[in-house]
N, CA, C and O of each residue as an XYZ file, in Angstrom:
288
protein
N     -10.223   -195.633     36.532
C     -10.993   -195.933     35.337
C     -11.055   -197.452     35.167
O     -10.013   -198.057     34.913
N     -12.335   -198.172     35.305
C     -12.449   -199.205     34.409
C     -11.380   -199.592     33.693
O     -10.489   -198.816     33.349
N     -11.416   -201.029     33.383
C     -10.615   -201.392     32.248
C     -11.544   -201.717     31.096
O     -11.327   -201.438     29.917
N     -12.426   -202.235     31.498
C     -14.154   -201.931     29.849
C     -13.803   -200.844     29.380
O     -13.405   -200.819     28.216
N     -13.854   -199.591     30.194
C     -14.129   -198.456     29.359
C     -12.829   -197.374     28.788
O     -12.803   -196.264     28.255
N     -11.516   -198.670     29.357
C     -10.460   -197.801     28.285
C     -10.253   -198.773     26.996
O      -9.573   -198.712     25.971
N     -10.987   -199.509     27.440
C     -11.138   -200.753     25.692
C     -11.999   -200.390     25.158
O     -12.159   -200.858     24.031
N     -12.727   -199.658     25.524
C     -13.636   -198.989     24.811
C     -13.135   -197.764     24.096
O     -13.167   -197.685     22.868
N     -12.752   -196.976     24.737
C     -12.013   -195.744     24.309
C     -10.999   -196.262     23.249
O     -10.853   -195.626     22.205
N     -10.603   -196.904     23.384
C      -9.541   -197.182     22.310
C      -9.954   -197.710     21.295
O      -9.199   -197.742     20.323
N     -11.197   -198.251     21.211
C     -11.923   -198.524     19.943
C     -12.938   -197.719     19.451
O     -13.777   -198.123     18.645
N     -12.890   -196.494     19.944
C     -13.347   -195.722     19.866
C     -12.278   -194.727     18.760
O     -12.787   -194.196     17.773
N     -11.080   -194.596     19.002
C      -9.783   -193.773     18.799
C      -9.489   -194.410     17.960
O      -9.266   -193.579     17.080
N      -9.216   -195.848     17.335
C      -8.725   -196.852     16.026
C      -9.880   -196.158     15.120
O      -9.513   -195.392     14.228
N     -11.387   -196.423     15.337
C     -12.673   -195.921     14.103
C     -12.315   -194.527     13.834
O     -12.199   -194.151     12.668
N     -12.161   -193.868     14.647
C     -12.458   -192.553     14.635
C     -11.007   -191.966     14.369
O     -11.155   -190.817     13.954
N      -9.484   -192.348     14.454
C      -8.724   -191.682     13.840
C      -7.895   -192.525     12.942
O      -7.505   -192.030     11.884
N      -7.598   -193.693     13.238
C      -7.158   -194.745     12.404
C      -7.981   -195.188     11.698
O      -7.400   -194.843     10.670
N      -9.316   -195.920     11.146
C      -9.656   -195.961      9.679
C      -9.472   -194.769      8.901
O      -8.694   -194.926      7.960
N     -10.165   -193.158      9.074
C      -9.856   -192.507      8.221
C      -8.312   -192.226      7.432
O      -8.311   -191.868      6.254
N      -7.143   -192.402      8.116
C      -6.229   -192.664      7.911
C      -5.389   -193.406      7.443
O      -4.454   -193.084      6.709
N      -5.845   -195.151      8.099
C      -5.825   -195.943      6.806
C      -6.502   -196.032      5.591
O      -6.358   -197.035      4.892
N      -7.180   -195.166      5.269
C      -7.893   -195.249      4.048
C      -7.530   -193.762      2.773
O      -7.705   -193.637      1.561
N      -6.964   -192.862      3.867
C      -6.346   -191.928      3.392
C      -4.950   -192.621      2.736
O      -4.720   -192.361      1.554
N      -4.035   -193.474      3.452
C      -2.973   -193.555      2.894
C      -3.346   -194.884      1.725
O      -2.503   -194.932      0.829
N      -4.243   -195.735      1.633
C      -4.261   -196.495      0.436
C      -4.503   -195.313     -0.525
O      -3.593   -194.896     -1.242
N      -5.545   -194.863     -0.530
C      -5.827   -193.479     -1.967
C      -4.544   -193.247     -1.882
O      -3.948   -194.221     -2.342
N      -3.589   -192.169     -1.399
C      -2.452   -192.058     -1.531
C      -1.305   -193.097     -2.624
O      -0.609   -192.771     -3.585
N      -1.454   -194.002     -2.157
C      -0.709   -195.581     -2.763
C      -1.278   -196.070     -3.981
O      -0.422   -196.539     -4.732
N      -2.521   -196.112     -4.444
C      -3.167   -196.222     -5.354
C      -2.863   -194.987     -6.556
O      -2.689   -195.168     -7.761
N      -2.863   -193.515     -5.696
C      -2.817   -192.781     -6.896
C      -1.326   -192.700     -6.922
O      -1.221   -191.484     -7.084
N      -0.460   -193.014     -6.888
C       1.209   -193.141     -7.231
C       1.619   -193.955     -7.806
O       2.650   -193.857     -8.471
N       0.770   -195.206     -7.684
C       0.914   -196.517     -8.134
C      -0.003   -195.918     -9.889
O       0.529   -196.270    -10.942
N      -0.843   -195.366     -9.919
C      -2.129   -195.096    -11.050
C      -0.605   -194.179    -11.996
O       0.041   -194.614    -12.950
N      -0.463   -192.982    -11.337
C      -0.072   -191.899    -12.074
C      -1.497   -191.084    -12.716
O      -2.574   -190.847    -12.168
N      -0.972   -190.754    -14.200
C      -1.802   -190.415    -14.772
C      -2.965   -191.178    -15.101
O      -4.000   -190.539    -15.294
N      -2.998   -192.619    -15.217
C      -4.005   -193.573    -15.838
C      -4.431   -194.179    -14.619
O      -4.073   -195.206    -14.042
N      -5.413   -193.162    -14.321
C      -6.663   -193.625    -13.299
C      -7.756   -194.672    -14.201
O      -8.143   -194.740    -15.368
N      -7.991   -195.423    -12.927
C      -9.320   -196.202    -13.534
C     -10.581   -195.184    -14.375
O     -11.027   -194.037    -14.412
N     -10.714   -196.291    -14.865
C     -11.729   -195.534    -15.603
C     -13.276   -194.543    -15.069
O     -13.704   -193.439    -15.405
N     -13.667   -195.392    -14.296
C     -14.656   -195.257    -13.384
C     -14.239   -193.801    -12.262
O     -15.102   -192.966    -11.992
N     -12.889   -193.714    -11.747
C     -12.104   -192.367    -11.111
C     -12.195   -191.387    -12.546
O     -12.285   -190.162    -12.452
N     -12.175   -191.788    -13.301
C     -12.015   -190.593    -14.133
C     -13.853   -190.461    -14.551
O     -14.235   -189.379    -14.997
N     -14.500   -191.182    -14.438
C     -15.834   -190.483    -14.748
C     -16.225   -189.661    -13.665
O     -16.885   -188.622    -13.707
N     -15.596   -190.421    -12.396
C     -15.855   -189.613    -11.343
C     -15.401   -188.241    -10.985
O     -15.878   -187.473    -10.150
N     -14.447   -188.096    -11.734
C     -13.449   -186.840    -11.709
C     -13.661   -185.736    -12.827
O     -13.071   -184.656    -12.830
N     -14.498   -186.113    -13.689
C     -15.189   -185.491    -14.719
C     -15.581   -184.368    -14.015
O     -14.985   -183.298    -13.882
N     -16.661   -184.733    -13.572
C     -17.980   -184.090    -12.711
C     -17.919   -183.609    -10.593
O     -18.118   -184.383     -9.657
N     -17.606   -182.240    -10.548
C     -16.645   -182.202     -9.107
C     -18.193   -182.642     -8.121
O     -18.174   -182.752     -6.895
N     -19.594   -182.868     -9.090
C     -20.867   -183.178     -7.692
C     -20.495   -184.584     -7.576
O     -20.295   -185.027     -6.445
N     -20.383   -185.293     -8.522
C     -20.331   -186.392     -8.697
C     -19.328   -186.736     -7.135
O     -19.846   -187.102     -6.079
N     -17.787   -186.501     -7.348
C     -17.155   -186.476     -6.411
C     -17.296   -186.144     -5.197
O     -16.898   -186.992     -4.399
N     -17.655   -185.359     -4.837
C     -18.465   -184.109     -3.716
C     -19.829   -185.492     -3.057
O     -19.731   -185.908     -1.902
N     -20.812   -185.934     -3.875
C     -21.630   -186.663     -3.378
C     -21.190   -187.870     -3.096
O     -22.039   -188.442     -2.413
N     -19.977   -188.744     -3.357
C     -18.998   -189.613     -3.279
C     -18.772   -189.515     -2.269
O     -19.143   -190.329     -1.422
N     -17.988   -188.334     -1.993
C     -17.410   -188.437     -0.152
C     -18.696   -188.072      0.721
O     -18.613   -188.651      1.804
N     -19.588   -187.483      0.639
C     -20.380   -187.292      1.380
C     -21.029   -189.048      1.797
O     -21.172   -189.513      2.927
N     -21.277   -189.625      0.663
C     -22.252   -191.350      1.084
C     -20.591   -191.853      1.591
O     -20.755   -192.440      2.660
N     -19.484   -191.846      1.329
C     -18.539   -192.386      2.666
C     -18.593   -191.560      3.551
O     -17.951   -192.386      4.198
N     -18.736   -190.654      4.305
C     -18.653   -189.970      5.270
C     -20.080   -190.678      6.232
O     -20.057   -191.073      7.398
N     -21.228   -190.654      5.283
C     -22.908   -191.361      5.271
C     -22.155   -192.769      6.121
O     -22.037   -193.126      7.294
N     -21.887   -193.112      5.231
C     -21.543   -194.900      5.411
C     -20.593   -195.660      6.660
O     -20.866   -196.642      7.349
N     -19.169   -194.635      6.642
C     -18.601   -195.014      7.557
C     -19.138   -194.502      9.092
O     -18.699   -195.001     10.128
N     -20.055   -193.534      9.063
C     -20.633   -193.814     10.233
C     -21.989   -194.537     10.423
O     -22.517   -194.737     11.517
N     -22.386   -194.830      9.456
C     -23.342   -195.835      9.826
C     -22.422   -197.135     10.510
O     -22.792   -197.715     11.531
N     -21.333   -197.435      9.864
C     -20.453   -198.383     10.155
C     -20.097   -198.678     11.905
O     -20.271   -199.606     12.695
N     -19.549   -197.404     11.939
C     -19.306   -197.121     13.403
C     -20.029   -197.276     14.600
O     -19.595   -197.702     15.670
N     -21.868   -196.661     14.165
C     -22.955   -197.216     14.667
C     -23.483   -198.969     14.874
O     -24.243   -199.513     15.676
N     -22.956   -199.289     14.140
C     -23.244   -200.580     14.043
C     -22.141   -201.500     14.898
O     -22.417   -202.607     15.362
N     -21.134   -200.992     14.995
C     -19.692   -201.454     15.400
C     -20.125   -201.128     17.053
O     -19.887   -201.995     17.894
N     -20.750   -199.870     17.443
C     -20.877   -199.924     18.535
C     -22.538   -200.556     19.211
O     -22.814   -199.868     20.193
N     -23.015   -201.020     19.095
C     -24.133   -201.776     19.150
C     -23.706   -203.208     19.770
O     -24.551   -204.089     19.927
């Protein structure tokens, strides 16, 4: 194998299993750090479960547009 294309692979494996993960464990850290007194803006968001629901869907949207762009 190439050595391009295991540097590739591996930046392939950081986007694709390490951001979601680092971003899983800040939420994590944030809501322990919050407790009960979420921002305000989390709690409008948390009101309403589309609201939320269409939230993760435009990050799910976004971070692969991200990824697309990353690989370009």
């Amino acid at each position: 194998m190439p050595v391009g294309a295991s540097d590739g692979m591996l930046r392939e494996l950081v986007l694709a299993i390490g951001l979601p993960v680092v971003l899983l464990l800040l939420a994590v850290l944030a809501l322990q750090q919050w407790g009960d007194r979420m921002p305000p803006w989390l709690q409008r968001l948390a009101e309403r479960p589309s609201w939320l629901w269409n939230t993760g869907i435009g990050l799910i949207i976004g971070l692969s547009l991200l990824r697309w762009l990353l690989q370009r």
